[in-house]
TORROGU-374958 format. One record per atom (N, C-alpha, C): residue in three letters; x, y, z; atom name. Coordinates in Angstrom, 1 decimal. Layout:
BEGIN
res=ALA	x=X	y=Y	z=Z	atom=CA
...
//
This chain:
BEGIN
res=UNK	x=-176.6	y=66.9	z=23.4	atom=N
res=UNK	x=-175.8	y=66.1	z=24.3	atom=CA
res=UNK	x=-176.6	y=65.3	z=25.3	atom=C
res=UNK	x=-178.1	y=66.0	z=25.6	atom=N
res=UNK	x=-178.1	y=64.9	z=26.7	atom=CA
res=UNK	x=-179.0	y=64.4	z=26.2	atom=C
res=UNK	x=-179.6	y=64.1	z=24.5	atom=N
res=UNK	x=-180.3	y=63.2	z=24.1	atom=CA
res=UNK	x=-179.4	y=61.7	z=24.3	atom=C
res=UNK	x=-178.1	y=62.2	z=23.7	atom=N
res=UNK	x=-177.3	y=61.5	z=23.2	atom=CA
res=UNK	x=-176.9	y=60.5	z=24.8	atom=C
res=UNK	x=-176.8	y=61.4	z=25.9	atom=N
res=UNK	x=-176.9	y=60.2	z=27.2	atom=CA
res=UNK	x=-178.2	y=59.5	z=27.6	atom=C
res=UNK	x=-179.2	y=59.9	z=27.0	atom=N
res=UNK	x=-180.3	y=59.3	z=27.5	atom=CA
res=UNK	x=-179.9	y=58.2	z=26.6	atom=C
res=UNK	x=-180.2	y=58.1	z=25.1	atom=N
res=UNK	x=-180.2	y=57.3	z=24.3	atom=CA
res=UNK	x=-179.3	y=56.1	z=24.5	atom=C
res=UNK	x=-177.4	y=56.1	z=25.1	atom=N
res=UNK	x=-176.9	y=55.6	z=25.6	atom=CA
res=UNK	x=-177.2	y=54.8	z=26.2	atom=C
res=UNK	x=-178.1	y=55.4	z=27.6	atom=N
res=UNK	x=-178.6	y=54.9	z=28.9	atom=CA
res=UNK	x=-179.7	y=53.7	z=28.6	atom=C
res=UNK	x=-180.4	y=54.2	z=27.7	atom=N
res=UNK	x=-181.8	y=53.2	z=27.1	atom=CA
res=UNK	x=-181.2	y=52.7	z=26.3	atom=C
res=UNK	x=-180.3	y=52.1	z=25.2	atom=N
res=UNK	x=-179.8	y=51.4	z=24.9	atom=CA
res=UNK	x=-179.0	y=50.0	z=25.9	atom=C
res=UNK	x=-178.2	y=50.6	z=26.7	atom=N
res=UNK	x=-177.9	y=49.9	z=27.6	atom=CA
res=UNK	x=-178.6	y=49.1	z=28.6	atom=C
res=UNK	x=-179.4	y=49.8	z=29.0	atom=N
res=UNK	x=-180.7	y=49.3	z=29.3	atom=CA
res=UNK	x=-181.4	y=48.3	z=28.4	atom=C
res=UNK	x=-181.7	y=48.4	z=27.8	atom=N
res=UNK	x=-182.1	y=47.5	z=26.9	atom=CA
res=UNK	x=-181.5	y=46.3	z=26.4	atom=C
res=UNK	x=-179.8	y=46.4	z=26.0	atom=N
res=UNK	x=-179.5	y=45.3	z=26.2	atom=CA
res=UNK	x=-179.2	y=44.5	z=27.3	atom=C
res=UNK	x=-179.1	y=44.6	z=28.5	atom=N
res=UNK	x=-179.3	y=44.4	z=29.6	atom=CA
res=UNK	x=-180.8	y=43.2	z=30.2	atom=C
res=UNK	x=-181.6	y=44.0	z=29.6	atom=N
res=UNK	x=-182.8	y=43.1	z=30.1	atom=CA
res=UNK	x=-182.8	y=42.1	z=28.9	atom=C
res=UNK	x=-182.6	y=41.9	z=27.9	atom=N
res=UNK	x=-182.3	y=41.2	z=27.0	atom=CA
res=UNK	x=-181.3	y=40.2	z=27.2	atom=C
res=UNK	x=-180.4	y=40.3	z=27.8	atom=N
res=UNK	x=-179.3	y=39.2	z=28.3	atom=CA
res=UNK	x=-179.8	y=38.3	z=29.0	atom=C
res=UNK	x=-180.7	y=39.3	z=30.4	atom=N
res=UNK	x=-181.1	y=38.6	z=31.7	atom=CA
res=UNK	x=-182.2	y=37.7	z=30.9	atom=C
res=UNK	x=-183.5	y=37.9	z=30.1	atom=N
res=UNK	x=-183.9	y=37.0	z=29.3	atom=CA
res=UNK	x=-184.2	y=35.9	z=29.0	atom=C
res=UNK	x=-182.4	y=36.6	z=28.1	atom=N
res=UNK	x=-181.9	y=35.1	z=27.4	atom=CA
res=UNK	x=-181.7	y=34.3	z=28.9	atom=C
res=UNK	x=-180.7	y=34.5	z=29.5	atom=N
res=UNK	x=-180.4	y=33.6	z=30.4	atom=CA
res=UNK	x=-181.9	y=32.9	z=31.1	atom=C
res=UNK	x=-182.5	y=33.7	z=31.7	atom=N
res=UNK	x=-183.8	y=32.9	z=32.2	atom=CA
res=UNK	x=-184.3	y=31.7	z=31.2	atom=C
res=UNK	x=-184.1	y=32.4	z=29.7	atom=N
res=UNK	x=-184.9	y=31.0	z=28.9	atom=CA
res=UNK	x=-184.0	y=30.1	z=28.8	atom=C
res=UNK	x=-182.8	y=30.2	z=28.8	atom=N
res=UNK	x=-181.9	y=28.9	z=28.9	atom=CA
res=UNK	x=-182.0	y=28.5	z=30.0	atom=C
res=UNK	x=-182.1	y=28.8	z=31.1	atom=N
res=UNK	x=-182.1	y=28.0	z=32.3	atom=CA
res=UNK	x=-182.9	y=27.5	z=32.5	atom=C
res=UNK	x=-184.5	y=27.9	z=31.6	atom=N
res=UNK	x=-185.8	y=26.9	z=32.1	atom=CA
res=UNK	x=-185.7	y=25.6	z=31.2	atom=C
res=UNK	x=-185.4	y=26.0	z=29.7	atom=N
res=UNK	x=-184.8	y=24.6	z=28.8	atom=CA
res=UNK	x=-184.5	y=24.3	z=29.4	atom=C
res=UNK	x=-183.2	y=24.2	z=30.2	atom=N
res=UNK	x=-182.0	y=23.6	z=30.8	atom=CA
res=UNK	x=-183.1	y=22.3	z=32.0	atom=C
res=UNK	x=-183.9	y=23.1	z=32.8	atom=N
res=UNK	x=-184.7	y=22.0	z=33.9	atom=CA
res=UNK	x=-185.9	y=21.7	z=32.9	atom=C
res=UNK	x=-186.3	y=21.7	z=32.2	atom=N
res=UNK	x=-187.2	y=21.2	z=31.4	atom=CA
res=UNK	x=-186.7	y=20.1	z=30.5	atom=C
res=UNK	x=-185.3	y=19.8	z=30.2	atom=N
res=UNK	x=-184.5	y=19.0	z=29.7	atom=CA
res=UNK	x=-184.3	y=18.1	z=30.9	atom=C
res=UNK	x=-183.7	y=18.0	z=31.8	atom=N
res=UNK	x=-183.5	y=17.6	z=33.0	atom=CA
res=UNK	x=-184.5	y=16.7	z=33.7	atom=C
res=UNK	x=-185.8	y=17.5	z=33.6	atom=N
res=UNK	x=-187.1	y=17.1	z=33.9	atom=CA
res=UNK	x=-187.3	y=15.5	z=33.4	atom=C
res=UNK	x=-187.6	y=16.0	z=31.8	atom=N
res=UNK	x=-188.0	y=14.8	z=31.3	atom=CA
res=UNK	x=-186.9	y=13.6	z=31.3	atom=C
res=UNK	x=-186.0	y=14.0	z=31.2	atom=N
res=UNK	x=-184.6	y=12.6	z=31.7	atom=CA
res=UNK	x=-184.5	y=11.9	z=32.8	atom=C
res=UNK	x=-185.9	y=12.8	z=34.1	atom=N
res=UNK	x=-185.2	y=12.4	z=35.4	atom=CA
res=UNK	x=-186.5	y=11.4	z=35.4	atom=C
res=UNK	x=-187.8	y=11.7	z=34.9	atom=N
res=UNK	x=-188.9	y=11.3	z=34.4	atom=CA
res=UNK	x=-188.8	y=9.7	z=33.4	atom=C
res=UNK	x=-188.1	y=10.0	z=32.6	atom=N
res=UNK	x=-188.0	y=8.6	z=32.0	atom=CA
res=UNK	x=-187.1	y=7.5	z=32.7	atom=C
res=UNK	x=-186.2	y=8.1	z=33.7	atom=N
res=UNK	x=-185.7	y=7.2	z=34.7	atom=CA
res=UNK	x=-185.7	y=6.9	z=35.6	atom=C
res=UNK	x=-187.1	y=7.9	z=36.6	atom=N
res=UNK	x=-188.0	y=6.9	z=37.4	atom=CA
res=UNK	x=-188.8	y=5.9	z=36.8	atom=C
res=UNK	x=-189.7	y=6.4	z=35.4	atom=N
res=UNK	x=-190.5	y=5.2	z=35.0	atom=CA
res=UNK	x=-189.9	y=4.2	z=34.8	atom=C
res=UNK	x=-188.4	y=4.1	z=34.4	atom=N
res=UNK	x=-187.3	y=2.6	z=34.2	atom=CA
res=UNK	x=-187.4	y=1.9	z=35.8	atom=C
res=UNK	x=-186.8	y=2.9	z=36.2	atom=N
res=UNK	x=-186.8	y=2.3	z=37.6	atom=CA
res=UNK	x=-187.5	y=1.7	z=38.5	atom=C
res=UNK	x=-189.0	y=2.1	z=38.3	atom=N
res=UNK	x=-190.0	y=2.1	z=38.7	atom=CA
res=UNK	x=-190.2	y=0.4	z=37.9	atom=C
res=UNK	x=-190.0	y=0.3	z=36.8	atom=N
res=UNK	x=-190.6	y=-1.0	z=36.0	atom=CA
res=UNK	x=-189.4	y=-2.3	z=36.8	atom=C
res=UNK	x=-188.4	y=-1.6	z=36.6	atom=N
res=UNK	x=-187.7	y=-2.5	z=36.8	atom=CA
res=UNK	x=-187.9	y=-2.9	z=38.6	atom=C
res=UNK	x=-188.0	y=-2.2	z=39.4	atom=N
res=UNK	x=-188.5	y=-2.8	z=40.8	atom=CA
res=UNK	x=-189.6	y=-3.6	z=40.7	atom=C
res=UNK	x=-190.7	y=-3.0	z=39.8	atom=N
res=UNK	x=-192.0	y=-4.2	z=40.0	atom=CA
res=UNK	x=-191.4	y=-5.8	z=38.9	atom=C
res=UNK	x=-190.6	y=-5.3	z=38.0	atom=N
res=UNK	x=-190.1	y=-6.7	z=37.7	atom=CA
res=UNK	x=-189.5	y=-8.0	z=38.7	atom=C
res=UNK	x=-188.6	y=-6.9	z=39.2	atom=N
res=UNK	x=-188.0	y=-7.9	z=40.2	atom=CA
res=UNK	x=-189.0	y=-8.4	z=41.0	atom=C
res=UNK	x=-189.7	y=-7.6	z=41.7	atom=N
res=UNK	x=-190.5	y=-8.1	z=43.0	atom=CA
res=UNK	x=-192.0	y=-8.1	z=42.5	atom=C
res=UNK	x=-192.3	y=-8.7	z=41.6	atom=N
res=UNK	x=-193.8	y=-8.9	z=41.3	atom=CA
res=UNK	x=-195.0	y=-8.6	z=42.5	atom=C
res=UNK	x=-194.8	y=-9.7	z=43.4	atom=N
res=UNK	x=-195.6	y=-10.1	z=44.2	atom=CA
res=UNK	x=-195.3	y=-9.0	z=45.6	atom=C
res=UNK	x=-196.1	y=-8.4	z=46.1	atom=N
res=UNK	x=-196.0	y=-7.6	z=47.5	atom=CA
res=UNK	x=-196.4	y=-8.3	z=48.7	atom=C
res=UNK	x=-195.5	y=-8.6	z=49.3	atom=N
res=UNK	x=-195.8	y=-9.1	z=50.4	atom=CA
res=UNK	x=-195.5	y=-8.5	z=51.7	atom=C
res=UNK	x=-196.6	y=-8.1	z=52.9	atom=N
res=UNK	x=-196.3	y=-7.3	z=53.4	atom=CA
res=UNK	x=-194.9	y=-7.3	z=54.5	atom=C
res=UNK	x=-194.3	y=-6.0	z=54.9	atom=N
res=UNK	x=-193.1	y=-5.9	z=54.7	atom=CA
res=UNK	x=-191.8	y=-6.7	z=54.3	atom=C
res=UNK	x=-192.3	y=-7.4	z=53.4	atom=N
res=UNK	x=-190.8	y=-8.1	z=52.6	atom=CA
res=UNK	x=-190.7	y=-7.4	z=51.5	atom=C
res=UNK	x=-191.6	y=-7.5	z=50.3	atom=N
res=UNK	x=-191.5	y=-7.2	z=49.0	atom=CA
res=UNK	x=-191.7	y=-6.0	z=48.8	atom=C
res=UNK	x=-192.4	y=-5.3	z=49.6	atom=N
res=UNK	x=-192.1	y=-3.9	z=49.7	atom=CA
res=UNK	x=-191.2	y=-3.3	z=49.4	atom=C
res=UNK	x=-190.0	y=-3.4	z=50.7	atom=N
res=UNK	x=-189.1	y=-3.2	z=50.7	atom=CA
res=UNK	x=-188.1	y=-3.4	z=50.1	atom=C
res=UNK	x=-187.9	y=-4.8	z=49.3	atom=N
res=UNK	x=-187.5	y=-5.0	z=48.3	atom=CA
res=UNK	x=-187.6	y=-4.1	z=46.8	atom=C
res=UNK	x=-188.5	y=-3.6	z=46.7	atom=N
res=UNK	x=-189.2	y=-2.9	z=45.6	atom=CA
res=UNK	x=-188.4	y=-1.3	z=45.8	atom=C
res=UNK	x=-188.4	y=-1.0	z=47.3	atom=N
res=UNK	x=-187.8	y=0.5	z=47.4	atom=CA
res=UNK	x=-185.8	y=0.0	z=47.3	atom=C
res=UNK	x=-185.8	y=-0.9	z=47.7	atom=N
res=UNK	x=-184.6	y=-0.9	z=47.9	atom=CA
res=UNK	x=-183.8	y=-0.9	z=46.1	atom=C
res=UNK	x=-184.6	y=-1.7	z=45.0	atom=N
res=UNK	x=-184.3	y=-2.2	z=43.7	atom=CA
res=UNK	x=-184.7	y=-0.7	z=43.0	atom=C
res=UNK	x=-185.7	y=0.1	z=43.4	atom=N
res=UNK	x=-185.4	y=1.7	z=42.8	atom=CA
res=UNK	x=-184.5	y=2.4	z=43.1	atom=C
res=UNK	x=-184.3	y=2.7	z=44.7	atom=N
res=UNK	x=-183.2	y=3.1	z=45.1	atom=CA
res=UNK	x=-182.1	y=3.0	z=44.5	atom=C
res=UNK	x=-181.4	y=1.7	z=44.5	atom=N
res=UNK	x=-180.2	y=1.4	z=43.7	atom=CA
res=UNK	x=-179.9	y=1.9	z=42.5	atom=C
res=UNK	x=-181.5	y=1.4	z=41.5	atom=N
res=UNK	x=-181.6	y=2.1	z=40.2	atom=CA
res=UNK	x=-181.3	y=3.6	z=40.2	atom=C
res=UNK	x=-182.1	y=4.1	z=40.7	atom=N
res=UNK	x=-181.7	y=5.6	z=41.2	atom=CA
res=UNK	x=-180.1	y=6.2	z=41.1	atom=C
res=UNK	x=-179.7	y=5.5	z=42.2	atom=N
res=UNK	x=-178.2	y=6.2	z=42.5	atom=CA
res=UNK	x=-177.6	y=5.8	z=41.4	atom=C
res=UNK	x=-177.7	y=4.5	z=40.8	atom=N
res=UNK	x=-176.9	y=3.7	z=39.8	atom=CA
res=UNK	x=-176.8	y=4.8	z=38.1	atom=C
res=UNK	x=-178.2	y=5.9	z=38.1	atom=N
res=UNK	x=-178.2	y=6.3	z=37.1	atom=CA
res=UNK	x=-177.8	y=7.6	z=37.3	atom=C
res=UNK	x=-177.2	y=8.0	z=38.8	atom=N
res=UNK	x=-176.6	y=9.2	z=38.9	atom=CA
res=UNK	x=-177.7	y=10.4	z=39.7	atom=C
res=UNK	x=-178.5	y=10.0	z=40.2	atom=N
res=UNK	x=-179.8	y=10.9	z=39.9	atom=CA
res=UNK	x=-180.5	y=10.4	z=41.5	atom=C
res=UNK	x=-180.5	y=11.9	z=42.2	atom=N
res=UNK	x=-181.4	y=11.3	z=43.5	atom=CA
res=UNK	x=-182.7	y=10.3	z=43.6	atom=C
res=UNK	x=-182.9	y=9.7	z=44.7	atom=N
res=UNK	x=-183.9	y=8.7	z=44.5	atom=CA
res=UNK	x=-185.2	y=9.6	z=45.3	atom=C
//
C-alpha cells in the first residue's frame, strides 16, 4: 500500500513538471516569434524613415526621421 502512494505521488509529480515544461517552451516560441516580427518591422520602419528623409540636417531631418518611425511603429501596432 505505501508503494502504491509513493508511485502515485511520483507519478504526479512527474506529470506536473512536464506540463510546467511544456508551458515554458511555448512561451519562449511564443517571444521568439514575436521577436522576429517586431525585428522585421523596425528594419521596415527604419528603411522607410531614411527614405523619406534622405538627407540629415541638423535638428530638422532628424527629427523628422524619429517622427516617420514613430508613426511607422504605432501604425503597425507595436511600441516604438
Amino acid at each position: 500500500m505505501l508503494s502504491t502512494r509513493i508511485g502515485s505521488v511520483l507519478l504526479v509529480t512527474a506529470f506536473s513538471v512536464a506540463a510546467l515544461a511544456l508551458a515554458a517552451g511555448t512561451a519562449d516560441a511564443a517571444k521568439k516569434g514575436g521577436s522576429s516580427k517586431r525585428d522585421a518591422m523596425i528594419s521596415q520602419c527604419i528603411a522607410k524613415a531614411q527614405a523619406e528623409a534622405p538627407i540629415i540636417v541638423p535638428g530638422e531631418s532628424g527629427n523628422r526621421r524619429v517622427e516617420i518611425y514613430k508613426s511607422c511603429m504605432v501604425s503597425a501596432g507595436m511600441r516604438p
